[in-house]
C-alpha positions as CSV (number, residue, x, y, z in Angstrom):
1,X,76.7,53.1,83.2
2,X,76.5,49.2,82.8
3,X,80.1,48.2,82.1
4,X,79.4,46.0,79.7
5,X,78.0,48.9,77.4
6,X,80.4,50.9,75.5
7,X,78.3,53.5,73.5
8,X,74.9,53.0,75.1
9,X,74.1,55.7,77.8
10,X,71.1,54.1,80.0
11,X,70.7,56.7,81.3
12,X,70.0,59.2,78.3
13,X,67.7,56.2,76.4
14,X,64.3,57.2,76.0
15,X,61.3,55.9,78.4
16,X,57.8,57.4,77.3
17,X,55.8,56.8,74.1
18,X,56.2,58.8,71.6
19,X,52.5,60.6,70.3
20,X,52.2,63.6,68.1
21,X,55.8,64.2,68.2
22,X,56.3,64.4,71.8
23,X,57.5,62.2,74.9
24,X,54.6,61.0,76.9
25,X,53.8,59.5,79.8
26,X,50.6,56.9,79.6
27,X,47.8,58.3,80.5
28,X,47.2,55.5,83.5
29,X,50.7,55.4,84.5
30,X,51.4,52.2,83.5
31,X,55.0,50.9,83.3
32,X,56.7,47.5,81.6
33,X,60.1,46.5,82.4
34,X,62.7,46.0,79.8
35,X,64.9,42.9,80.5
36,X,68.5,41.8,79.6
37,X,68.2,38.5,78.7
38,X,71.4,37.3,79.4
39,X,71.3,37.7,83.0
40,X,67.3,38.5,83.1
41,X,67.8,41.7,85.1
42,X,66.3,44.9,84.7
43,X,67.4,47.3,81.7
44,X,64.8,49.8,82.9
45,X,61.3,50.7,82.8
46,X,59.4,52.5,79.9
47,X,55.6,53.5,79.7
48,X,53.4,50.5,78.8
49,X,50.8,51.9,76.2
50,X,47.3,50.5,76.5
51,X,43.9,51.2,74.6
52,X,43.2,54.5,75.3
53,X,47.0,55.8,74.5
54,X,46.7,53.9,71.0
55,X,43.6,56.3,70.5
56,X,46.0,59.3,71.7
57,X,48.1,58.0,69.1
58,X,45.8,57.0,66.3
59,X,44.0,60.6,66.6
60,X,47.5,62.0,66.3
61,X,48.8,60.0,63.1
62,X,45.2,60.9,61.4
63,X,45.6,64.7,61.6
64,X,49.2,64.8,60.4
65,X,48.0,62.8,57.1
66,X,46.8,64.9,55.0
67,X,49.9,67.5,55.2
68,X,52.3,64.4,55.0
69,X,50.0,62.8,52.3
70,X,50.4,65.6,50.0
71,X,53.9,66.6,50.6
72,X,56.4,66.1,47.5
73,X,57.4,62.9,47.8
74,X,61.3,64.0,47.2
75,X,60.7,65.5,50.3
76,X,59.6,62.9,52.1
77,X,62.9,60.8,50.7
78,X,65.2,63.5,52.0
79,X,63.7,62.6,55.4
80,X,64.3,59.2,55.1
81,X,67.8,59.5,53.9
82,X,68.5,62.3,56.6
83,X,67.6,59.4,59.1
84,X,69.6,56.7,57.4
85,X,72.3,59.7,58.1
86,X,71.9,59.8,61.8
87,X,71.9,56.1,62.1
88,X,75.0,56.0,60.3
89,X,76.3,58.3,62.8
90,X,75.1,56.4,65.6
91,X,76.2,53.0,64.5
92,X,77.5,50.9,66.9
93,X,75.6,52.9,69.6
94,X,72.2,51.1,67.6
95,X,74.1,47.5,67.0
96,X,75.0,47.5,71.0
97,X,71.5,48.3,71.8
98,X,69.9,46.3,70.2
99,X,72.4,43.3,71.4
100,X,71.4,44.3,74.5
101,X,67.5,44.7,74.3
102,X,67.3,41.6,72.0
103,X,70.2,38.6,73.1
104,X,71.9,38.8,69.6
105,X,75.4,38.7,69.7
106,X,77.3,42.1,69.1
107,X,78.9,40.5,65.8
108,X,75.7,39.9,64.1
109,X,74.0,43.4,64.8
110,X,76.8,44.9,63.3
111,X,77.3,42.6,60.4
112,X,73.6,41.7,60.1
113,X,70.7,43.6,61.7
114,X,72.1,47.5,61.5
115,X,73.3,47.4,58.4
116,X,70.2,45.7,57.0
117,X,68.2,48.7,58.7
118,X,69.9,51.0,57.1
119,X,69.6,49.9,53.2
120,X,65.7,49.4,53.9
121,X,65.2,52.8,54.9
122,X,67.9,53.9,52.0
123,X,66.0,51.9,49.3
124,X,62.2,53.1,50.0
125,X,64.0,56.9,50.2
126,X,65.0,56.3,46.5
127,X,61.7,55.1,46.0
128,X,59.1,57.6,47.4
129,X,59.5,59.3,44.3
130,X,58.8,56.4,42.4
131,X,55.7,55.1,43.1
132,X,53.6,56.2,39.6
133,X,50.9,54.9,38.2
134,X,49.2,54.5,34.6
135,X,47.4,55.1,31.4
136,X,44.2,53.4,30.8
137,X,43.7,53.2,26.8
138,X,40.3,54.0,26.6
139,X,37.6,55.3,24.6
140,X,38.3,58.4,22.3
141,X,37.5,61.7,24.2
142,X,38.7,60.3,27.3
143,X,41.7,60.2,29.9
144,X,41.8,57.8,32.3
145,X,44.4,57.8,34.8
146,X,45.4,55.2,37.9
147,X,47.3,56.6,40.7
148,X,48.3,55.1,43.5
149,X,47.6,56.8,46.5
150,X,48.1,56.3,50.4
151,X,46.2,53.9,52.4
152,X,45.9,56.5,55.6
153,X,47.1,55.4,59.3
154,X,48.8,52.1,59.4
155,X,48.9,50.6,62.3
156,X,52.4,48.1,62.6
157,X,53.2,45.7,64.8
158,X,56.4,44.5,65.1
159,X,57.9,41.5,66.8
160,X,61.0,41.2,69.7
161,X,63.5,38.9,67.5
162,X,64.7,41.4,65.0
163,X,63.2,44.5,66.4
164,X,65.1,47.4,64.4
165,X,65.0,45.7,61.1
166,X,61.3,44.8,61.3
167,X,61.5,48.8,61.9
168,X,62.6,49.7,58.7
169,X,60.5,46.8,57.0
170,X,57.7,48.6,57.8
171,X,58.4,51.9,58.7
172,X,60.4,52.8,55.4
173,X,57.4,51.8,52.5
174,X,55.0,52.9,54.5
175,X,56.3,56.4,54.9
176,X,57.7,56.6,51.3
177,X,54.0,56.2,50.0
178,X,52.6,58.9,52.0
179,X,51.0,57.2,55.1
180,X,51.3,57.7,58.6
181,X,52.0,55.1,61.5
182,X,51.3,53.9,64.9
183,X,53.8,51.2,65.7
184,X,53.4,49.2,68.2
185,X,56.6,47.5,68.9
186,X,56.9,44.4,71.3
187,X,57.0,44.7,75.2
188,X,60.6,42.6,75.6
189,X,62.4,44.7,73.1
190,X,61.4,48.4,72.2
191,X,64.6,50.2,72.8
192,X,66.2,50.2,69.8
193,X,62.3,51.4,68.3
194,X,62.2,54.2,70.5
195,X,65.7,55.3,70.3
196,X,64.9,55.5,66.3
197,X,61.5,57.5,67.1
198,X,64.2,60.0,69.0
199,X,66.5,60.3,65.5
200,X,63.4,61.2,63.5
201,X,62.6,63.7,65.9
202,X,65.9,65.1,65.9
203,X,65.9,65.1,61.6
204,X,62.6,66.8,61.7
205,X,59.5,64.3,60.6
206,X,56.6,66.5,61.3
207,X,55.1,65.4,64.6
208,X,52.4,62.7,64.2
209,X,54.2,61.3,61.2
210,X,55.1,58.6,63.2
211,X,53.7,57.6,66.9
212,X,55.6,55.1,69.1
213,X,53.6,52.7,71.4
214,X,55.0,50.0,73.0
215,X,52.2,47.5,74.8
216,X,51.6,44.3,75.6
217,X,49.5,42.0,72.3
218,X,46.3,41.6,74.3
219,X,45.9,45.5,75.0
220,X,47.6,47.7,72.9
221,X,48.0,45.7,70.0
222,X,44.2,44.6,70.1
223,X,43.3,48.2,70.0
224,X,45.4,48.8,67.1
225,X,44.2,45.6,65.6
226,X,40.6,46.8,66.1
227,X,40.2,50.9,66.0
228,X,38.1,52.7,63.5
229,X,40.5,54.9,62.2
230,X,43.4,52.8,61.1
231,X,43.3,51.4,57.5
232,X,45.6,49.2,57.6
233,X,47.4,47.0,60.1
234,X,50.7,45.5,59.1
235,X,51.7,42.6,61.9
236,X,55.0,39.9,61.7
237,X,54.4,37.6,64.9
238,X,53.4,34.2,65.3
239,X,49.9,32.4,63.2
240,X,48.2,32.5,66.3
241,X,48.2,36.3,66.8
242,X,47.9,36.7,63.4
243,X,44.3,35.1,63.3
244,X,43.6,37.0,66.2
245,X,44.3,40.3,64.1
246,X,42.1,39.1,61.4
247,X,39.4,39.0,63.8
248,X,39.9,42.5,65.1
249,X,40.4,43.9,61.7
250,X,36.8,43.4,60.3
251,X,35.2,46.4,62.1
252,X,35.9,48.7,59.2
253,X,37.5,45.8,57.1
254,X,41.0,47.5,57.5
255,X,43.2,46.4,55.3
256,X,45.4,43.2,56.7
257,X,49.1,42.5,55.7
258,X,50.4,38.9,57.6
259,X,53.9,37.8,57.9
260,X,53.3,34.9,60.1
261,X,55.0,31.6,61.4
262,X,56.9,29.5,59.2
263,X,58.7,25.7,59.6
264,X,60.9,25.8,56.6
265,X,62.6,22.8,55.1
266,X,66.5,22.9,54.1
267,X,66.9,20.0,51.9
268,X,70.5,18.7,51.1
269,X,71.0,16.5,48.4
270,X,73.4,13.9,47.6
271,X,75.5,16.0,44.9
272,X,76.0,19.3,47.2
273,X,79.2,20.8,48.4
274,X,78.9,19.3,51.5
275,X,81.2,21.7,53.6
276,X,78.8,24.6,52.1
277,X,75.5,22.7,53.0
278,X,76.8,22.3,56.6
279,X,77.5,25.6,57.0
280,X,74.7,27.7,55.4
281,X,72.4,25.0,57.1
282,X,73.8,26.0,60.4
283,X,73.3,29.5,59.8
284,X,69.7,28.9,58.3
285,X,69.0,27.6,62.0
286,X,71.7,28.9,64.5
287,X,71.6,32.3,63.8
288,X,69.9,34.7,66.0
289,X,69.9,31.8,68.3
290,X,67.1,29.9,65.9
291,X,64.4,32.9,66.6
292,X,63.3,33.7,62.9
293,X,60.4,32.9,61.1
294,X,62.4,32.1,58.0
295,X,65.1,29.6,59.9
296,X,65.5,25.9,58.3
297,X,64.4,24.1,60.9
298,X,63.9,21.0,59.4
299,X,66.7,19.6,58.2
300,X,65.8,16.8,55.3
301,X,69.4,14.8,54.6
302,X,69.6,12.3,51.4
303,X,70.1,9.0,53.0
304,X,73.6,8.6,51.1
305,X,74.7,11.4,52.6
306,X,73.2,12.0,55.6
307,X,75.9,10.1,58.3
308,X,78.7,12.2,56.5
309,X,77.0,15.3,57.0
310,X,75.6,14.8,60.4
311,X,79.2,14.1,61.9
312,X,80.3,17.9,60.3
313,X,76.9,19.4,61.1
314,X,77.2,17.9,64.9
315,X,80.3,19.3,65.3
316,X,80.1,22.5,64.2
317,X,77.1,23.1,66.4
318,X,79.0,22.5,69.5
319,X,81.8,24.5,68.6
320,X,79.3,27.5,68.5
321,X,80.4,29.9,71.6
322,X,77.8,30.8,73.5
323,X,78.6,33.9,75.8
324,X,77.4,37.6,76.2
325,X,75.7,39.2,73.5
326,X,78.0,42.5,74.2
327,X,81.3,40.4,73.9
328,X,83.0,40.3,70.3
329,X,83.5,36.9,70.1
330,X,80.1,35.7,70.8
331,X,78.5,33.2,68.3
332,X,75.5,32.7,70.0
333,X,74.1,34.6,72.4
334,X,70.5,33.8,74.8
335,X,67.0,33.2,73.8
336,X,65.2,36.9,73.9
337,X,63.1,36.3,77.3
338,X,62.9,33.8,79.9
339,X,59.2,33.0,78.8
340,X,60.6,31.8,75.5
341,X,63.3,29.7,76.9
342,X,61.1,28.0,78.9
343,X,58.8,27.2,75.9
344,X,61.8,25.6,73.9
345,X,62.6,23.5,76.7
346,X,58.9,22.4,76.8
347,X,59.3,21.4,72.9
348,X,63.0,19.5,73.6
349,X,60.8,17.8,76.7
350,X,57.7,17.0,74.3
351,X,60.3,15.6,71.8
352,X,61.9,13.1,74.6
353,X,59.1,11.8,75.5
354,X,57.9,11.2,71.8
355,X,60.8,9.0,71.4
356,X,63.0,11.4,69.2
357,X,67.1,11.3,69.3
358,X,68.6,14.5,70.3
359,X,71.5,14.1,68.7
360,X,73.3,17.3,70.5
361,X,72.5,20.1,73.0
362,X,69.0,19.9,74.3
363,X,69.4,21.7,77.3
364,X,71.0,24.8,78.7
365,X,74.4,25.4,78.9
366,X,76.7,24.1,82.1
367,X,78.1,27.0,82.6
368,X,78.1,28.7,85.4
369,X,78.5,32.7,83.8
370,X,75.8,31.5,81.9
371,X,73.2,29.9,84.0
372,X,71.1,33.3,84.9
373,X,70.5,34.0,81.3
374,X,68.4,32.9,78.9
375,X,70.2,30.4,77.2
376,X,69.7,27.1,75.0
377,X,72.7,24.9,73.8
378,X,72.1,24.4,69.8
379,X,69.9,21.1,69.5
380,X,69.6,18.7,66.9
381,X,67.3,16.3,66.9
382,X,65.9,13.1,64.5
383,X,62.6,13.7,63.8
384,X,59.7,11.6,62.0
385,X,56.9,13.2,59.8
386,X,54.0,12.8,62.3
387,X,56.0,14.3,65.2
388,X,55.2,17.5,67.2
389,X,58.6,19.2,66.6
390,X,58.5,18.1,62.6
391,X,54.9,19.9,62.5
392,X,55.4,22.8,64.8
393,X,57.1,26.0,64.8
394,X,59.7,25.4,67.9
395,X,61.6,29.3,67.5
396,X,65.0,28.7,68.9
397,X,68.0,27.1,68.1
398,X,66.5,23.7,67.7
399,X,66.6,22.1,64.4
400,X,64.8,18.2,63.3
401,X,66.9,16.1,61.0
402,X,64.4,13.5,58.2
403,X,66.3,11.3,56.1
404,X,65.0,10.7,52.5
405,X,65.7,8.6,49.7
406,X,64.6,10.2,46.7
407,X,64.0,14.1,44.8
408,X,60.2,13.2,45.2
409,X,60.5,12.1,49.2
410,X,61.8,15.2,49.4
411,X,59.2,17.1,48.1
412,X,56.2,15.4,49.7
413,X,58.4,15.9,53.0
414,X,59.1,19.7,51.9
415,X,55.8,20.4,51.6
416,X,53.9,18.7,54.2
417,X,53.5,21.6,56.3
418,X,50.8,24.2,56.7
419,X,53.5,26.5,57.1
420,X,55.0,28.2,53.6
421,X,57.3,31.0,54.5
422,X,60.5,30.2,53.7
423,X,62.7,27.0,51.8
424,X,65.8,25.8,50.0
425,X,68.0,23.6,48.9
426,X,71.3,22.2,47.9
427,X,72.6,20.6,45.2
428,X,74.9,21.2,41.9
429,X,72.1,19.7,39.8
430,X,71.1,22.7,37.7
431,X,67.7,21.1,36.5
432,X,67.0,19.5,39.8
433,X,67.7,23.0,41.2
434,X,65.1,24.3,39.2
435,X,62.8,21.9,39.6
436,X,62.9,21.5,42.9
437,X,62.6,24.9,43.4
438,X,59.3,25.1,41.8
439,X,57.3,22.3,43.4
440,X,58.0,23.8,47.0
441,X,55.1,25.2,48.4
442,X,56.9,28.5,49.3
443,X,56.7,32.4,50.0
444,X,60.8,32.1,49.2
445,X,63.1,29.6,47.9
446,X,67.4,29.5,48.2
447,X,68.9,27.5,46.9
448,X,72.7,26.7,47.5
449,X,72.1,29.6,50.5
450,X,69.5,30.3,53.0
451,X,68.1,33.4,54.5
452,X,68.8,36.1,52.0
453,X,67.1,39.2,52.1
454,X,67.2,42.2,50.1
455,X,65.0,45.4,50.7
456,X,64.1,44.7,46.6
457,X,63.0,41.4,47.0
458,X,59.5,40.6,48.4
459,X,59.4,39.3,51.5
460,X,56.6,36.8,52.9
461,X,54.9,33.4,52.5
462,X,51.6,31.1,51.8
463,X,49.3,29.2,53.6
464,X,49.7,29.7,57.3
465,X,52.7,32.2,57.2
466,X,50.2,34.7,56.1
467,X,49.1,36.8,53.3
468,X,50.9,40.2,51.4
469,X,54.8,40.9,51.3
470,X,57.2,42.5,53.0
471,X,59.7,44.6,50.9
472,X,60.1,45.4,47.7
473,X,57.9,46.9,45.1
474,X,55.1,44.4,45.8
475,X,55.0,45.6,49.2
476,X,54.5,49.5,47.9
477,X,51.5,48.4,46.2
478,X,50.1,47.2,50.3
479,X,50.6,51.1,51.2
480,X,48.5,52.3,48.4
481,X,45.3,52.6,46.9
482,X,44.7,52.3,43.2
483,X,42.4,55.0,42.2
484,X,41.4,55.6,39.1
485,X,40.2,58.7,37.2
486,X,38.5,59.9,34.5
487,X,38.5,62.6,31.7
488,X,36.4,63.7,29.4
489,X,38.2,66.0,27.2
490,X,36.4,65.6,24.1
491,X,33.5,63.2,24.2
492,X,30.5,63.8,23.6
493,X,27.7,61.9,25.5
494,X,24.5,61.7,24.7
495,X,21.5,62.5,26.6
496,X,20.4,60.2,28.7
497,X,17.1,61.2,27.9
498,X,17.2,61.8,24.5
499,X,14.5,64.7,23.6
């Protein structure tokens, strides 16, 4: 056993996909192997899925619909809830994995991503027996009804930064509304996905309910994207793969829910708290080492104000630890792959040579214990409208800093973006709160916070962050089908022919 591990057995985790409710090898062989990113050594291996086990998989999830489909949907709640029970049981055996798997530090997955997981699956359990429908008023004589009813196979693709959240994201409505799934979760971090395919076995989803197939994009992931027999694809990953799904998608005009890329601004105004702007702007960016689609990473400081706050933000982001995801006291912990580190770098290079300030950080860390893992020392950087790192999603723990002079700078500079995921802002300006709030070009607003989430709350953005919501009921309303029937119970309709 790794002796960094306390609760994880490597030895016992699971290694094939997981088809029709049993533990598979691929049908070429193939393997991947799993990396820890904060040394970049091996975890393990685990079967690599490509096309032709997605069909395995598909074929699977479209014979256990209609059972599933038609099952009370109370019972399909006390499923869901008797896995939010095992997890519970198994809670910091999932938070050390997926510290582990993923780079984030041991503190957050067990203040932040497990017990996030676990009110999304124990909110869409309350609400598989909730999704009803309505009562058309129509013409005397006749009934008419809408139900919503379950799309079919859904095909979900998840992404490596917050893999067991994204899980229950899409896993939980999905399931509540009567569907079944093929997930494909992403090559550098399925462990804590497949360990969570071995609870629902253990709680007794019918095989085929759900199929586990972790793949590379280009091959498992395309095949999803494109086969026949899915209805819907449900992807969170960057705007370039998202277009790419799009494409694949129009063979039998599946159904296409986006959560996509995203640049948000984090204004702070002259009249905020200042020491609570520093901090929540430091989580908006810092946390999860920067890797979120949602994170504010551009950072738009009122000129009055801006010198002041630079000196605390500064300063706070090189007090952040960086260290081993497993250790308790880790603040930060290493980008999720070597790949990715490598591509920040490139962005902190690009910025250099653009003539930006880095400010702090932009490089890796000294350290010697550190220097074999993926890591990035937090980076700020002054930025300027037209440059690459203001326009472009960078994904780590790299933020841009704009000054601005006025409420409708900030704005202009808010919203010049073709990203619209998420935003916010600070200030103790009620009106201007609201205000502001509503000219942002935005999927999600917080203001005097950043980053909230709440399995009630929809989840998603505009323009080039993609199209349909994550969470809430809004996103009930992607698994379903309105379908609407009619009665006659006491019309009567004349001939067509009249004779």
């Amino acid at each position: 056993m790794n002796p960094r591990l306390k609760t994880v057995d490597i030895d016992r985790l699971p290694r094939n996909l997981f088809i029709g409710g049993e533990w598979v090898e691929a049908l070429d062989g193939a393997r991947l192997s799993v990396r820890d990113p904060f040394d970049d050594s091996e975890i393990l291996t685990i079967a690599e899925a490509r096309a032709n086990d997605v069909d395995r998989a598909v074929a699977a999830a479209r014979a256990a619909f209609p059972a599933w489909a038609a099952m009370n949907p109370a019972d399909r709640a006390r499923l869901l809830q008797r896995l939010v029970e095992k997890m519970e049981s198994c809670f910091e055996e999932l938070a050390e994995l997926e510290a582990l798997d993923t780079g984030h530090p041991l503190r957050d997955t067990r203040m932040l991503d497990v017990p996030r997981t676990l009110l999304n699956f124990r909110y869409f359990a309350g609400m598989a027996d909730k999704i009803d429908g309505r009562q058309v008023p129509v013409e005397p004589g006749f009934l008419n009804v809408v139900k919503r009813v379950p799309v079919g196979v859904v095909g979900q693709i998840v992404p490596w930064n917050f893999p067991l959240m994204f899980c229950s994201w899409k896993l939980g409505p999905a399931l509540a509304a009567g569907n079944t799934v093929v997930m494909k979760p992403s090559e550098l971090t399925p462990l804590s996905t497949l360990r969570l395919a071995e609870m629902m076995q253990e709680v007794g989803f019918p095989p085929g309910v759900v199929n586990i197939v972790p793949g590379y994009g280009h091959t498992a992931g395309q095949r999803l994207a494109e086969h026949p027999d899915v209805n819907k694809i449900a992807f969170t990953g960057s705007t370039a793969t998202g277009r790419k799904i799009l494409q694949a998608s129009a063979g039998n005009l599946k159904r296409v829910a986006l959560e996509l890329g995203g640049k948000g601004p984090n204004i702070v105004f002259e009249d905020a708290v200042l020491p609570a702007a520093v901090g929540g702007s430091a989580f908006a960016i810092f946390h999860n080492q920067g890797q979120a689609c949602i994170a504010g990473s551009r950072l738009l400081l009122q000129e009055s104000i801006a010198d002041a706050f630079l000196d605390k933000f500064i300063a706070l982001a090189e007090s952040i630890k960086l260290g081993d995801p497993l250790a308790p006291d880790t603040e930060m912990g290493p980008l999720t792959s070597r790949l990715h580190q490598q591509r920040v770098l490139a962005y902190i290079e690009t910025a250099k040579r653009e003539g930006n300030r880095i400010l702090t950080g932009g490089g890796v860390p000294e350290s010697p214990e550190l220097s074999a893992g993926c890591f990035l020392r937090p980076t700020v950087v002054e930025a300027r409208p037209g440059d690459t790192v203001f326009r472009e999603e960078v994904f780590g723990p790299f933020v841009c800093v704009t000054r601005f002079k006025d409420e409708a700078e900030a704005i202009a500079l808010a919203n010049d973006t073709a990203y619209g995921l998420g935003s916010g802002l600070w200030t103790t300006n009620l009106a201007r709160a609201h205000r502001v709030g509503d000219a942002l070009r935005a999927g999600m607003v917080w203001i005097n916070c950043y980053k909230r989430v709440h399995p009630g709350s929809p989840f998603g953005g505009v323009g080039q962050s993609g199209a349909g919501r994550d969470l809430g009921v809004e996103c009930l309303s992607e698994y379903t089908e309105a379908k609407s029937i009619w009665v006659n119970y006491d019309a009567q309709i004349p001939p067509f022919y009249p004779r």
